[in-house]
Structure formats: C-alpha cells, structure tokens
LUMKEMAR-306123 format. One record per atom (N, C-alpha, C): residue number from 1; residue in three letters; chain; atom name; x negated, y, z negated. Coordinates in steps of 0.02 Angstrom, whole numbers, padded with zeros to 5 digits. Layout:
residues N
PT  pos  code  unit  site       x       y       z
PT  NUM   ala     A    CA       X       Y       Z
...
//
This chain:
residues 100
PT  pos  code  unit  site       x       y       z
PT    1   unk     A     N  -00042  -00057   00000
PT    1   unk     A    CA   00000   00000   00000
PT    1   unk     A     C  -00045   00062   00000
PT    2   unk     A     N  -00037   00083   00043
PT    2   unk     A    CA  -00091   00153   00049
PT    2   unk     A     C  -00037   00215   00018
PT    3   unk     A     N  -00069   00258  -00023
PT    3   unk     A    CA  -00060   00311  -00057
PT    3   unk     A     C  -00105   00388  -00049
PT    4   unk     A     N  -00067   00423  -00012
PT    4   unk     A    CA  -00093   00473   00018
PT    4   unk     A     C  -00095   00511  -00048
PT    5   unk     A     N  -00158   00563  -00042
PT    5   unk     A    CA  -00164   00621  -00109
PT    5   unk     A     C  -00185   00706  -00070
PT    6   unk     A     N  -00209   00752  -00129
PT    6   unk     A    CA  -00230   00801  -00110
PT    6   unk     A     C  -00309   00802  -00127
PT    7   unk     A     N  -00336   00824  -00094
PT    7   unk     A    CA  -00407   00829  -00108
PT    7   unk     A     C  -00434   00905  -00096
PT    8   unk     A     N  -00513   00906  -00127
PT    8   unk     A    CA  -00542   00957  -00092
PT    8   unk     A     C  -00551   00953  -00013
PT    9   unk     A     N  -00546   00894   00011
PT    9   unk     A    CA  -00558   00897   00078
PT    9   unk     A     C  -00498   00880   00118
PT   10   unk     A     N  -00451   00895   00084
PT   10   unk     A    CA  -00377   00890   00141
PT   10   unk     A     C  -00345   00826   00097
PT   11   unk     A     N  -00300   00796   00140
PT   11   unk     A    CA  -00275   00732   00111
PT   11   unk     A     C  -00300   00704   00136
PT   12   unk     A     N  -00315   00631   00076
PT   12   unk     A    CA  -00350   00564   00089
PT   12   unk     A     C  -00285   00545   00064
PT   13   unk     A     N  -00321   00462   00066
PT   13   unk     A    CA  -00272   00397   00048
PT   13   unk     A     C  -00323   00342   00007
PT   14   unk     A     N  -00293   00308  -00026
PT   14   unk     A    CA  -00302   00282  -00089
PT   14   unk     A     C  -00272   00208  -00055
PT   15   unk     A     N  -00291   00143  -00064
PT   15   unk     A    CA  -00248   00091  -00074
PT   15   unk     A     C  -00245   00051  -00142
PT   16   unk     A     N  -00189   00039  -00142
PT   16   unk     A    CA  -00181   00010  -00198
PT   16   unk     A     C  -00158  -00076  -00200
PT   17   unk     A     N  -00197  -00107  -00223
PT   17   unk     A    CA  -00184  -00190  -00204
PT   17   unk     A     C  -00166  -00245  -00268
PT   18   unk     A     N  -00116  -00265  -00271
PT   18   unk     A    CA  -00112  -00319  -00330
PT   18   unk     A     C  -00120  -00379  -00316
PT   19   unk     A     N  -00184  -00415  -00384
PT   19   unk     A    CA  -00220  -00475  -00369
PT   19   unk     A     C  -00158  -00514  -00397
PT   20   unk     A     N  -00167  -00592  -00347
PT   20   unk     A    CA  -00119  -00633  -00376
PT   20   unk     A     C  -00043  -00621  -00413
PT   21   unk     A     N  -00011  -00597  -00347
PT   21   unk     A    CA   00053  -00558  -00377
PT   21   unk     A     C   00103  -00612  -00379
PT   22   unk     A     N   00148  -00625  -00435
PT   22   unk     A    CA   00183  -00679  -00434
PT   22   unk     A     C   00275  -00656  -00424
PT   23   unk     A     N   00280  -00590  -00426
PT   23   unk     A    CA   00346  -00595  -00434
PT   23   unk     A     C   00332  -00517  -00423
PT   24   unk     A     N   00381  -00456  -00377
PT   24   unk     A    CA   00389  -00393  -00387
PT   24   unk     A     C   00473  -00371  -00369
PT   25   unk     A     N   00480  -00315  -00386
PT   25   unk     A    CA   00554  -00286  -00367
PT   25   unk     A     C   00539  -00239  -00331
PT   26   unk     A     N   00583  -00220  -00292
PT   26   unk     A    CA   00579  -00130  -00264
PT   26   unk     A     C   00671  -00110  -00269
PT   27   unk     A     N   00673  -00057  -00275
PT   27   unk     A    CA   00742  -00033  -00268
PT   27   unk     A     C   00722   00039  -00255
PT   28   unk     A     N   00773   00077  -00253
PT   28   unk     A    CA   00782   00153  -00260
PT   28   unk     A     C   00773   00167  -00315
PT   29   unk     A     N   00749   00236  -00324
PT   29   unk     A    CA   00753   00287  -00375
PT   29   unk     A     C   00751   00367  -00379
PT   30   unk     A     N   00793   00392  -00401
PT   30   unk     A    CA   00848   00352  -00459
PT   30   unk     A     C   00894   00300  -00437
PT   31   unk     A     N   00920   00250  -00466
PT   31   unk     A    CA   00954   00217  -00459
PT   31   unk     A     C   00997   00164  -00495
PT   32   unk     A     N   01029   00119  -00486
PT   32   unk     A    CA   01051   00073  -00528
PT   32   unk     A     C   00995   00033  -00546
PT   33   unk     A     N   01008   00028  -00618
PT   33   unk     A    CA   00938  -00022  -00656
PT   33   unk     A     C   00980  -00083  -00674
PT   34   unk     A     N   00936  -00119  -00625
PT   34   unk     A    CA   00980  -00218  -00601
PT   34   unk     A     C   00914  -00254  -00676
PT   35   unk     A     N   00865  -00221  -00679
PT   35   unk     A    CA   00809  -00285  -00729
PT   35   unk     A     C   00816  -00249  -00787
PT   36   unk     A     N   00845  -00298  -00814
PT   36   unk     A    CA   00848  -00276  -00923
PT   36   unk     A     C   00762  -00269  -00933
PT   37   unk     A     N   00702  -00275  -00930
PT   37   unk     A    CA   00641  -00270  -00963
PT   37   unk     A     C   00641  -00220  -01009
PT   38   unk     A     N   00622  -00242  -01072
PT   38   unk     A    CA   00615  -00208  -01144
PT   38   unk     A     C   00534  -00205  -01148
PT   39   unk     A     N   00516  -00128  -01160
PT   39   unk     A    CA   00449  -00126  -01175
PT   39   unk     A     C   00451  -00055  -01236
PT   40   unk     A     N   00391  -00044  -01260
PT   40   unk     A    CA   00379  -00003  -01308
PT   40   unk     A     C   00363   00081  -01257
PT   41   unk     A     N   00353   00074  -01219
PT   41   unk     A    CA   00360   00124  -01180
PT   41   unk     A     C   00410   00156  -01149
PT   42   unk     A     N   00407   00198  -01133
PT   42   unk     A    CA   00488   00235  -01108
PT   42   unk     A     C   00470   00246  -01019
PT   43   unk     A     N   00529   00239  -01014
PT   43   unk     A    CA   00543   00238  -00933
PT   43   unk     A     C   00500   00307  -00894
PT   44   unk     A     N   00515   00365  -00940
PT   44   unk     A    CA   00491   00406  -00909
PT   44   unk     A     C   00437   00446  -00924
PT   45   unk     A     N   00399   00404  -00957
PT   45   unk     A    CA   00311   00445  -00947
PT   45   unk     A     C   00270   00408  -00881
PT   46   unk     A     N   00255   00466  -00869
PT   46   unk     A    CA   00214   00463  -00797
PT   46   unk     A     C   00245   00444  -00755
PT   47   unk     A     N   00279   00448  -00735
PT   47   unk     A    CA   00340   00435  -00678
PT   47   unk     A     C   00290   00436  -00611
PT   48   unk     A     N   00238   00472  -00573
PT   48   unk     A    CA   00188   00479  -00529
PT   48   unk     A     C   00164   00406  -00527
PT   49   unk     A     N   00148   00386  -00595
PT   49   unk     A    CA   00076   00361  -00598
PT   49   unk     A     C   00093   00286  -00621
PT   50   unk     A     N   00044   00224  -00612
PT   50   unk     A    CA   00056   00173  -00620
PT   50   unk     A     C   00040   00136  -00690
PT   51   unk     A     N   00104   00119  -00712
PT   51   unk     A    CA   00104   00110  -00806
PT   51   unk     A     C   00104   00020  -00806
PT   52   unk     A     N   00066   00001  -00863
PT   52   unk     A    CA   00074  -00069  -00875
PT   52   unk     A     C   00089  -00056  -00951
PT   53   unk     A     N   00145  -00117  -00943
PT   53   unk     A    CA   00159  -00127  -00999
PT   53   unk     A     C   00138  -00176  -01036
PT   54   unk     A     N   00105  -00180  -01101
PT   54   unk     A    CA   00039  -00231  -01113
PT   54   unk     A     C   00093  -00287  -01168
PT   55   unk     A     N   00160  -00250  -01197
PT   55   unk     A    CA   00178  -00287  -01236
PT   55   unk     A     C   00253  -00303  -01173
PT   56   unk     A     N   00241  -00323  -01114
PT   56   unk     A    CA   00292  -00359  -01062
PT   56   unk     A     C   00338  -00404  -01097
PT   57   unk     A     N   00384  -00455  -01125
PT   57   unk     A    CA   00394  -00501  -01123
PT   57   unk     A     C   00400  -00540  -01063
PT   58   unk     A     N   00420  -00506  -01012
PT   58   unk     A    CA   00426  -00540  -00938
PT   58   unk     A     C   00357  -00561  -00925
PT   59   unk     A     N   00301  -00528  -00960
PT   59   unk     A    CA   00228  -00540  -00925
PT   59   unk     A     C   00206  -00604  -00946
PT   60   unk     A     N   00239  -00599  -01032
PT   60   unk     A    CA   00212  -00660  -01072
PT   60   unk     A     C   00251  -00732  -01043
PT   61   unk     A     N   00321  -00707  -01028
PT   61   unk     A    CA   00333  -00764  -00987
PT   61   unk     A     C   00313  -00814  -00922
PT   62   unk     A     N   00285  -00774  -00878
PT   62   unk     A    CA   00267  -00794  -00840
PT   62   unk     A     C   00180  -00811  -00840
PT   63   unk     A     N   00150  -00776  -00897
PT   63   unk     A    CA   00081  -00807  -00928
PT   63   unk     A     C   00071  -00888  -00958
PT   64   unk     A     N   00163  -00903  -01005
PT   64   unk     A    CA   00169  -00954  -01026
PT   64   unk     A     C   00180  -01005  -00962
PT   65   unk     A     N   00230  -00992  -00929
PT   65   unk     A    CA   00263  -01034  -00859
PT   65   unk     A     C   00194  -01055  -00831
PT   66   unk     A     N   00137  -01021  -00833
PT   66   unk     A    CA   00080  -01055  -00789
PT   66   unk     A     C   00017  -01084  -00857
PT   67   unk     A     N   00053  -01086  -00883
PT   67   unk     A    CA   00006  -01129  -00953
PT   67   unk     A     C  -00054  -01087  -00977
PT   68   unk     A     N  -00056  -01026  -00968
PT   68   unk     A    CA  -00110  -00978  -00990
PT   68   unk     A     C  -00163  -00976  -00931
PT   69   unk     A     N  -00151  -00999  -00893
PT   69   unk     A    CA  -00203  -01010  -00821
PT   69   unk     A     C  -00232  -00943  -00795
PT   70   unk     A     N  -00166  -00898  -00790
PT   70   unk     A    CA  -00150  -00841  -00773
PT   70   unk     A     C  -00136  -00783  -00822
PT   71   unk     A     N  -00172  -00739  -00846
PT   71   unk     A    CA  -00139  -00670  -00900
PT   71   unk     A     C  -00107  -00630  -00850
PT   72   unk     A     N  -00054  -00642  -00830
PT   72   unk     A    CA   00006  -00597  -00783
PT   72   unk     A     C   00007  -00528  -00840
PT   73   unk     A     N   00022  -00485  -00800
PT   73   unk     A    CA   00019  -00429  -00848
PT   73   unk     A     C   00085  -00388  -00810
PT   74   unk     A     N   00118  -00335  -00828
PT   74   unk     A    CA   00177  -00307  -00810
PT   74   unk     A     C   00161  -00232  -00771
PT   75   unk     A     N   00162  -00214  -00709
PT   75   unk     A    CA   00149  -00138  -00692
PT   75   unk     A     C   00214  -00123  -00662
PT   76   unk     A     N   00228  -00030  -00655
PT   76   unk     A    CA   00282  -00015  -00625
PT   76   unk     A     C   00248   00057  -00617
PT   77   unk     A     N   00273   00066  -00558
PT   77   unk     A    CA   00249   00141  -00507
PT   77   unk     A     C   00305   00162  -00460
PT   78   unk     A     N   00330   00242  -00482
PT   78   unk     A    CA   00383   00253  -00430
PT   78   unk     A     C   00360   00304  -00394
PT   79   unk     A     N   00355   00297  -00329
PT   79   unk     A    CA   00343   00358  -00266
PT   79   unk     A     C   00386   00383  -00243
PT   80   unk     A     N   00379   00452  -00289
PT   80   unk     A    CA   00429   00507  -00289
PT   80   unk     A     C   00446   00517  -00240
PT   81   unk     A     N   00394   00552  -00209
PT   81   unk     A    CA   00421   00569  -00115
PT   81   unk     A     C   00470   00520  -00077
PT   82   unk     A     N   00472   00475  -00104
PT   82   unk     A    CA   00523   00381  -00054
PT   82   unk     A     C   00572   00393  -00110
PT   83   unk     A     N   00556   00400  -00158
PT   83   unk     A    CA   00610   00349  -00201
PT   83   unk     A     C   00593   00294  -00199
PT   84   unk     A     N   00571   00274  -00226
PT   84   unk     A    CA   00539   00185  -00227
PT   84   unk     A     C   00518   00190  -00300
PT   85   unk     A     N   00555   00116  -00330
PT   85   unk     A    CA   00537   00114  -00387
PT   85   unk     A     C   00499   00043  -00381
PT   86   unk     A     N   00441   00011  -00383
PT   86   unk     A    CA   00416  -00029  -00369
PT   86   unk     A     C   00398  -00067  -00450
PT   87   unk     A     N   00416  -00116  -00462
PT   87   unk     A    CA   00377  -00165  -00536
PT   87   unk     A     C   00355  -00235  -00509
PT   88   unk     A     N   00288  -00246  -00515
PT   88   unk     A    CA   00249  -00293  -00516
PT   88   unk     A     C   00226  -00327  -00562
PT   89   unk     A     N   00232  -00384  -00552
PT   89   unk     A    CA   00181  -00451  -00619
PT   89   unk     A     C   00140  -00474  -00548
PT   90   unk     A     N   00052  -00445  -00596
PT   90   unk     A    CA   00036  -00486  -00539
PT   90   unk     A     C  -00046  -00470  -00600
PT   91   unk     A     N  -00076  -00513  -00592
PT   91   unk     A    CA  -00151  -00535  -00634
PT   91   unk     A     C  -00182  -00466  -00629
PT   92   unk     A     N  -00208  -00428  -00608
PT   92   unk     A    CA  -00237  -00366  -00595
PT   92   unk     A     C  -00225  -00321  -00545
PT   93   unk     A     N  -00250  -00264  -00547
PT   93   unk     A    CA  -00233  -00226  -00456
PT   93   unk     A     C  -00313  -00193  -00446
PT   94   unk     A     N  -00311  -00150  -00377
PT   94   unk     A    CA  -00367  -00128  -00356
PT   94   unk     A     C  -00358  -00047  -00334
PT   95   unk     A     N  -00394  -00010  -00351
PT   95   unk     A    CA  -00369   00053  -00295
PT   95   unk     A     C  -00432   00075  -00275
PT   96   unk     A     N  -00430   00090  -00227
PT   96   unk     A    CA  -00484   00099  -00186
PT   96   unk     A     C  -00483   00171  -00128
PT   97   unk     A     N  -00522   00171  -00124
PT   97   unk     A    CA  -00538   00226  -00068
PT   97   unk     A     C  -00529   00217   00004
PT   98   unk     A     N  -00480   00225   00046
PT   98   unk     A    CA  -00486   00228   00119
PT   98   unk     A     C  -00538   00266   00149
PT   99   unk     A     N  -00595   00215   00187
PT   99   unk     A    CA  -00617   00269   00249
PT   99   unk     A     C  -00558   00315   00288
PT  100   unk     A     N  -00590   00350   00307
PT  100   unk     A    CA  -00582   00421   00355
PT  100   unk     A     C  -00586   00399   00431
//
C-alpha cells in the first residue's frame, strides 16, 4: 500500500507492508462499526496514523489458534483522504521509502 506524504522535496510515498497477515477488514469511514474489538485504547487517537493494539484479544486469539508459532499482533490505520478504515492481524509490518 503506498502512502503518499509532504516533504521538503515535494511529495513522496512511503509503502507500507504487513508481514504474515492472517486476517484484515476494510470498510468506510466514518461508518457502521460491524467488529466488536475491545482494547484499552480509544478509537480516536491518531486517527492519521497506524495504532497497534498490544492488549488485542482478537490478536491473542489468533496467537493461541496457531499454538504460539505466530505473535499476531492487532494494527488499525484510517486514510482520511479515502475513508478507509483498514484493521490488520498480521506478525509485523514494514514502511519503507519509495524510490523516485
């Protein structure tokens, strides 16, 4: 998923990649909220930016479902400009720098 920004040198783009992703949602946002997930965090800090939730139960579930093989961990990132509310379980992510 490439993520365009502002820079000193104009806009670049950023990609952003999740390792070993086992399960994600996308919907609109704002929108109807279809996934009950309970975390200690609130929906709306950092709304921009990409939040993991470290105490998931959905994460721990699916950590248990693969016998600890896997530490699935819980992220969610909404892109304001789309409306896209995107939540991922997936082992780690990457962001990286696009060449030019």
């Amino acid at each position: 998923m490439l993520i365009p920004y502002d820079s000193e040198q104009g806009e670049l783009k950023k990609e952003l990649l999740f390792r070993q992703t086992f399960a994600f949602y996308k919907s609109a946002f704002p929108g109807v909220r279809c996934l009950d997930l309970q975390s200690s965090i609130r929906d709306d800090v950092s709304m921009g930016s990409l939040v993991e939730y470290p105490d998931s139960e959905a994460a721990q579930a699916w950590t248990q479902h693969f016998g600890g093989r896997f530490d699935v961990k819980h992220y969610r990132i909404v892109f304001m400009s789309e409306n896209i509310l995107l939540v991922v379980f997936a082992t780690d992510f990457i962001l990286k720098q696009v060449s030019q």
